[in-house]
N, C-alpha and C positions, 0 to 999 in steps of 0.2 A: 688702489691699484697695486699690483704685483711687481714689485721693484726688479725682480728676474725677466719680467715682461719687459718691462717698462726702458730698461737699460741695453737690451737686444739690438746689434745691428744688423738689420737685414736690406740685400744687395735686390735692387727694383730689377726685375729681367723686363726686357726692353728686345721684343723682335727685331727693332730697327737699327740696334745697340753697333754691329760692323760697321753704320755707314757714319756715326758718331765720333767727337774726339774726347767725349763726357761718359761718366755712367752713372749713376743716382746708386743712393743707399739711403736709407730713414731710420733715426736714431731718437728717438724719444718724439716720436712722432714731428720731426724736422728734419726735411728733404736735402740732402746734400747731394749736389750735380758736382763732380769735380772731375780733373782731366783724369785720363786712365792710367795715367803713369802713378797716381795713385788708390792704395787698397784700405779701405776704412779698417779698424781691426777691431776697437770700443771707444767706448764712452769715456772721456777725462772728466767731465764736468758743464757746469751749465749758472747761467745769469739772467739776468733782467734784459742783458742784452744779445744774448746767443749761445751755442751750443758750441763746446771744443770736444772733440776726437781725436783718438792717433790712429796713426793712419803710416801705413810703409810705402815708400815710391821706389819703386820699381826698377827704376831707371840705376838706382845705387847698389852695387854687390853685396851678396848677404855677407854678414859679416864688417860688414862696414857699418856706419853709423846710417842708418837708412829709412829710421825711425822716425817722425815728424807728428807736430801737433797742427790740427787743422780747424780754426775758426770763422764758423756762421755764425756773419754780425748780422743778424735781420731787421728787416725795416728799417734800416742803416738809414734814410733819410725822411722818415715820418715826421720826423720833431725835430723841429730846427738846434736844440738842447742836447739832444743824444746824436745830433750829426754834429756839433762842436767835440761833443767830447769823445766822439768817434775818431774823427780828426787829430785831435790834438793827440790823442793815444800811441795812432799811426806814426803820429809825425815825430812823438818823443821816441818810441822804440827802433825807428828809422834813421834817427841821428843819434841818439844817446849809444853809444859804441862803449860800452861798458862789460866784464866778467857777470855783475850781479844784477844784471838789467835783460831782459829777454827779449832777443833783438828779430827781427822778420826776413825771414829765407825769400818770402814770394810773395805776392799779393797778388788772387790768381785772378785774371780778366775778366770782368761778364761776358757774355753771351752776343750781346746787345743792349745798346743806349737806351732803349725805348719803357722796356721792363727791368730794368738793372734798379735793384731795390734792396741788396743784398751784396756783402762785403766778405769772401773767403783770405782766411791770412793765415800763411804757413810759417810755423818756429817751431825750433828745436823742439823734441818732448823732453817735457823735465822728470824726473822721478818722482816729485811732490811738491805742493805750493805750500807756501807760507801760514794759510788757514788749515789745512792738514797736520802740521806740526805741532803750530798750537792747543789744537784740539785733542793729541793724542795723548794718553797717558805718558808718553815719555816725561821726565823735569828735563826744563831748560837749565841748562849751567849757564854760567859766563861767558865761557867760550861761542856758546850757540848765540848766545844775546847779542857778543859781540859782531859776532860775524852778518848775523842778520843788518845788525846798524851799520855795517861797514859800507 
């Protein structure tokens, strides 16, 4: 498959889209419904357990920090194993108030109890993770090692 394909976000037009307080977009073939105050822009990355995006809310003047990352945790409650560790993830980034910890802006509502099978969580966008750095031809100094451990 075509990786320029493949990483394309494209915005679902929906006639009914006015009477909504959602709008969809589809990013590697998974559906994100999210409120309108936010606007998908690309792909950050992807796992075993969902899809993250950055995405701009609207609601914050440009120029400000306005930028957010936005993750689909799917099938959030399939397996009783991947909803612990869904949980606890939630639960450590939610209280762990830390500089080098990546903490949660929102944790945006379902729809409905009925079909609710899926878990969206907004944080800050970062400039790059930890697997990025490693991977890149940069060398690690000291400094970088240390800071990562800190």
């Amino acid at each position: 498959m075509d990786k320029k394909k493949e990483n394309k976000v494209v915005k679902e037009v929906d006639p009914n889209e006015a009477n909504k307080d959602t709008h969809a977009y589809v990013v590697m073939d998974t559906r994100f419904e999210v409120e309108k105050k936010y606007e998908i822009i690309d792909l950050i990355g992807y796992g075993a357990y969902g899809v993250v995006v950055a995405a701009k809310d609207k609601t914050i003047p440009e120029g400000e920090q306005n930028l957010t990352a936005v993750k689909k945790i799917v099938k959030a409650f399939d397996h009783r194993v991947f909803s612990l560790r869904t949980y606890r993830e939630l639960k450590i980034q939610r209280l762990l108030e830390h500089e080098n910890v990546l903490g949660i802006k929102r944790i945006l509502k379902p729809k409905n109890r009925e079909t609710f099978n899926e878990i969206y969580v907004v944080s800050e966008l970062m400039e790059t993770d930890l697997a990025q750095i490693i991977k890149s031809n940069q060398p690690l100094t000291d400094d970088h090692i240390q800071f990562f451990l800190y």
